[in-house]
C-alpha positions in Angstrom: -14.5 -5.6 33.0 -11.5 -5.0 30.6 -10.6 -8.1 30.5 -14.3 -9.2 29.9 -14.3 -6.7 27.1 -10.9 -8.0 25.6 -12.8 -11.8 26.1 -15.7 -10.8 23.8 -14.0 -9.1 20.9 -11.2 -12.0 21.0 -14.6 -14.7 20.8 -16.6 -12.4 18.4 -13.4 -11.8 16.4 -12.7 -16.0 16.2 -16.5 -16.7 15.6 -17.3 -14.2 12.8 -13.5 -15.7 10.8 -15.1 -19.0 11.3 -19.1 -18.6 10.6 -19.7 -15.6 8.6 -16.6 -15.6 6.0 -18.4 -12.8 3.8 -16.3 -10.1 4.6 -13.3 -10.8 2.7 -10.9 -7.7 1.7 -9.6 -9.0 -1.6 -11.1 -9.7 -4.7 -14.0 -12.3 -5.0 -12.5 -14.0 -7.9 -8.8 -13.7 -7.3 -8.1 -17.1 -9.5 -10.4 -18.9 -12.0 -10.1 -22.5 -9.3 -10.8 -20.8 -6.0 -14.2 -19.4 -5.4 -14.6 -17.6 -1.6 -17.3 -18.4 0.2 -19.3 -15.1 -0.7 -20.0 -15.9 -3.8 -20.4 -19.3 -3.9 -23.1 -19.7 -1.5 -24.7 -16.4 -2.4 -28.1 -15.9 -3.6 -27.7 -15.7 -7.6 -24.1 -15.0 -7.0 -25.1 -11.9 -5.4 -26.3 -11.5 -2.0 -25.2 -13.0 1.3 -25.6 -12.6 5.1 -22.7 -10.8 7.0 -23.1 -9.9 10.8 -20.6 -6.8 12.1 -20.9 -4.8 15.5 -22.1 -1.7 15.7 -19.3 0.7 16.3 -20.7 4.1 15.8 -24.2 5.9 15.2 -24.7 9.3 13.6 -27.7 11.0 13.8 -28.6 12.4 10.8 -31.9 13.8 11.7 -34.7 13.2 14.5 -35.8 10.2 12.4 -32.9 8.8 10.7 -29.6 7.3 12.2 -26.7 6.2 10.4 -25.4 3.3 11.7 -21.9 2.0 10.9 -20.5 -1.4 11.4 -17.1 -3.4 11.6 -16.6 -6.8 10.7 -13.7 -9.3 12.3 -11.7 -8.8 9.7 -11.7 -4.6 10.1 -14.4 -4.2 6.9 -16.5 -1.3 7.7 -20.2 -0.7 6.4 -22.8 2.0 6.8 -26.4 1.6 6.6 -29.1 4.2 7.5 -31.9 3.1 9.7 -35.4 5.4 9.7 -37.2 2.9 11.8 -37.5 3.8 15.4 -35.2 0.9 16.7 -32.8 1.9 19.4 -28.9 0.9 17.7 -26.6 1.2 20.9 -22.6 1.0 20.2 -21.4 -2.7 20.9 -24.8 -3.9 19.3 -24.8 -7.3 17.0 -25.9 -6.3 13.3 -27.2 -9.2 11.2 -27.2 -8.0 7.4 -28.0 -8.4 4.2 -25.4 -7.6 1.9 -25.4 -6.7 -1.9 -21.9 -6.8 -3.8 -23.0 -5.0 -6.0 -22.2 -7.9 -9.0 -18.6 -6.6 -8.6 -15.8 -8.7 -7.3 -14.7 -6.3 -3.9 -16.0 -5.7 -1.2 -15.6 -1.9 -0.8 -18.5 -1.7 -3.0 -20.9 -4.1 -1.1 -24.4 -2.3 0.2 -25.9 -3.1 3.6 -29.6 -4.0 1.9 -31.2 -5.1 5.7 -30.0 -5.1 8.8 -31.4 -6.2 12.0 -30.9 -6.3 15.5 -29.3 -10.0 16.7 -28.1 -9.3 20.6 -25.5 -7.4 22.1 -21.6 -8.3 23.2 -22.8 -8.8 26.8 -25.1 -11.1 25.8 -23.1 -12.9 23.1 -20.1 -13.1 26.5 -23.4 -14.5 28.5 -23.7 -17.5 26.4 -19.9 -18.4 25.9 -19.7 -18.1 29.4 -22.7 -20.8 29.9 -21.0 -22.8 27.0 -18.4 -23.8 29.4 
């Protein structure tokens, strides 16, 4: 099971570097030639997808959860969630993210988020992919 667990973060860790690039801890515009991927594929230079796992939930009240999640790269975000959906720890989060028109990340808002799968499911299909 550990090594399982070890398995999954290693593939999630890999797949998140290579698909969702977002989540970069330096500053968007670093030099005038190079542009990250955040921003130049973003929705008026502003919004872009990011998906993180769900590492801890807080509940706030009987209604409202905070939920926080941590990127590949060790970027953490918090988003509250008043909906009745049932966050578990090790859950996928597919975001919506706001930067805030600033060039770092630490400001970046989590504007949506939604359930995408869980780590045993995400192992279930690399372990069909072979």
């Amino acid at each position: 099971m550990k090594r399982k667990l070890i398995k999954t973060i290693a593939t999630i860790t890999l797949a998140s570097i290579t698909i969702f690039t977002s989540c970069v801890p330096v500053p968007a515009n670093v030099n005038a030639s190079y542009t990250p991927p955040t921003l130049k594929y973003a929705l008026n230079k502003r919004f872009y997808p990011l998906t993180g796992i769900v590492t801890n939930i807080f509940h706030l009240t009987s209604k409202e959860d905070q939920i926080t999640i941590t990127c590949a790269n060790g970027n953490i975000f918090q988003f509250r969630d008043d909906t009745e959906s049932c966050w578990d720890v090790g859950d996928l989060a597919s975001c919506m993210m706001d930067n805030n028109g600033t060039k770092y990340v630490t400001d970046d808002k989590v504007i949506t988020a939604m359930y995408a799968g869980s780590l045993e499911q995400l192992e279930a299909q690399c372990s069909n992919a072979k």
